[in-house]
N, C-alpha and C positions, 0 to 999 in steps of 0.2 A: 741226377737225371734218370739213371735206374731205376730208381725210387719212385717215383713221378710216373714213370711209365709203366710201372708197375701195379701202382695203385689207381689208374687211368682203366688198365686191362681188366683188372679186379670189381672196378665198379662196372665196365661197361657188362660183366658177364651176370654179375646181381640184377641189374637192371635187364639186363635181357631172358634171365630165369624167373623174374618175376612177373615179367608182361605174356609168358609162357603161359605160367603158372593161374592169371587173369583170365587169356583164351579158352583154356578148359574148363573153369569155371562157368565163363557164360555160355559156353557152348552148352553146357549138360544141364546149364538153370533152361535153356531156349528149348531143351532135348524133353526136361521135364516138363515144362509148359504147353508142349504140343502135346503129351501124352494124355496132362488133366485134361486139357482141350477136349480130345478127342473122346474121354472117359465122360464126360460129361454131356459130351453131344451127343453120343450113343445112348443115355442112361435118361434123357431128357426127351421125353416122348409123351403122348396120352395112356398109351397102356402101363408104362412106369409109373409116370408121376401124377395122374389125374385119377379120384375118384369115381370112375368109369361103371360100376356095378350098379343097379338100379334099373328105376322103370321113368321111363323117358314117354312124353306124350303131346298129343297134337292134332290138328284137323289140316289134312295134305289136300290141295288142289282135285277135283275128279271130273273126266272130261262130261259125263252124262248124269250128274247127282250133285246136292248141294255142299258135299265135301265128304274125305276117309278120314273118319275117327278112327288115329292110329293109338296103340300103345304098343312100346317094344320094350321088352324087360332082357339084360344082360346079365347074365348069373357069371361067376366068376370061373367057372368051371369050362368056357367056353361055349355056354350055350342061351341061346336065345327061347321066346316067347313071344310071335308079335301077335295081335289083334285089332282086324281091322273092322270095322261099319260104315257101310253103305250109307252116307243118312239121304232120308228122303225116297229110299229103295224100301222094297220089299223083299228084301235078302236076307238072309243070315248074318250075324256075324262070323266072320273069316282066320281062324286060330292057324296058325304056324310055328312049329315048332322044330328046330333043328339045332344045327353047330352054326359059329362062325368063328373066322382065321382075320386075323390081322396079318396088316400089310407088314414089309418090312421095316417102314419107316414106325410103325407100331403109332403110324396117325387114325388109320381106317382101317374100319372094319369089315367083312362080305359077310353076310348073310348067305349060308345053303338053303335055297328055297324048298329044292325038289325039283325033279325032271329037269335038270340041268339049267333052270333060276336060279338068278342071283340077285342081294341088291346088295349097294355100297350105302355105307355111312362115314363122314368125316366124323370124328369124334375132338369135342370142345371141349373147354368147362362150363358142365352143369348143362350141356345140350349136345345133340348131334345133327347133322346136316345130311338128308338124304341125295344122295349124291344125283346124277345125272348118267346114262348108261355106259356114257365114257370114262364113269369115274372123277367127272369135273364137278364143282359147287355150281347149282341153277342159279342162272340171270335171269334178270328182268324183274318186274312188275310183281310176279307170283313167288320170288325168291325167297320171300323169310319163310311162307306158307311150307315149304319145304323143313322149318326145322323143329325137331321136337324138344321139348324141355323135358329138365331129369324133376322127376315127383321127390317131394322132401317126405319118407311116410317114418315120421321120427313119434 
C-alpha cells in the first residue's frame, strides 16, 4: 500500500513539473511572437521598405487653368525639388526647393514650402497622393488627378 502511494505522489509531482515546465514555454514562445510582431510593424513602413527616391509626376486639378504640370523629385538626403506649370497661363514655371520630414508612421511625407507652407504627400508604391490640407487622401470626381506617378529613368 506504501508502495502505491508512493509511486501515485511520485507521478502526480512529474506530471505537475511538466505541465510547469509547458507554461513557460508557451508563455515566452507568445512573449517572442509579440516582440517579432511589433519589430516588424515598426520596420514595415514607405520610408523603410518602399523605393521612395525619385521623380514622381503628373497634371493636379487648377481652379483658373487647364491643369499644374507637377514634378516632385525626393532625393534621399531629405530633400525635395518640386516644379510646377501653369498650362494654359502665361507664367513661369514655379521651382521649389527645400526639406521634407516624414511622419512618424513613416507613411507621409510634408513638404517645407516656405513662409510657413506646407504640403502633405501620402507615399505608395511607385506613386504618391497629394494629400488634402487636413492631411486626408481627396474624394470625389477629381481624386486620382491628385496623384503623381514615380518616372522609371533607368
Amino acid at each position: 500500500m506504501k508502495k502505491t502511494l508512493l509511486a501515485t505522489a511520485l507521478l502526480g509531482l512529474v506530471l505537475v513539473g511538466c505541465d510547469q515546465a509547458s507554461d513557460k514555454t508557451s508563455s515566452t514562445s507568445f512573449a517572442a511572437n509579440d516582440q517579432v510582431t511589433e519589430l516588424s510593424q515598426a520596420a514595415d513602413n514607405a520610408k523603410n521598405s518602399l523605393d521612395w527616391m525619385g521623380e514622381y509626376t503628373g497634371i493636379e486639378p487648377c481652379a483658373d487653368c487647364s491643369g499644374i504640370e507637377t514634378s516632385l523629385t525626393l532625393k534621399d538626403d531629405g530633400s525635395y525639388i518640386l516644379d510646377q506649370t501653369y498650362q494654359g497661363k502665361e507664367t513661369k514655371p514655379l521651382t521649389t526647393e527645400g526639406k521634407f520630414d516624414w511622419n512618424d508612421k513613416g507613411d507621409t511625407i510634408t513638404l517645407n514650402l516656405g513662409g510657413g507652407q506646407t504640403a502633405q504627400y501620402f507615399v505608395g508604391e511607385q506613386r504618391i497622393f497629394h494629400l488634402d490640407k487636413d492631411g486626408k487622401r481627396v474624394q470625389g470626381d477629381l481624386a486620382d488627378a491628385y496623384t503623381l506617378k514615380k518616372q522609371d529613368h533607368k
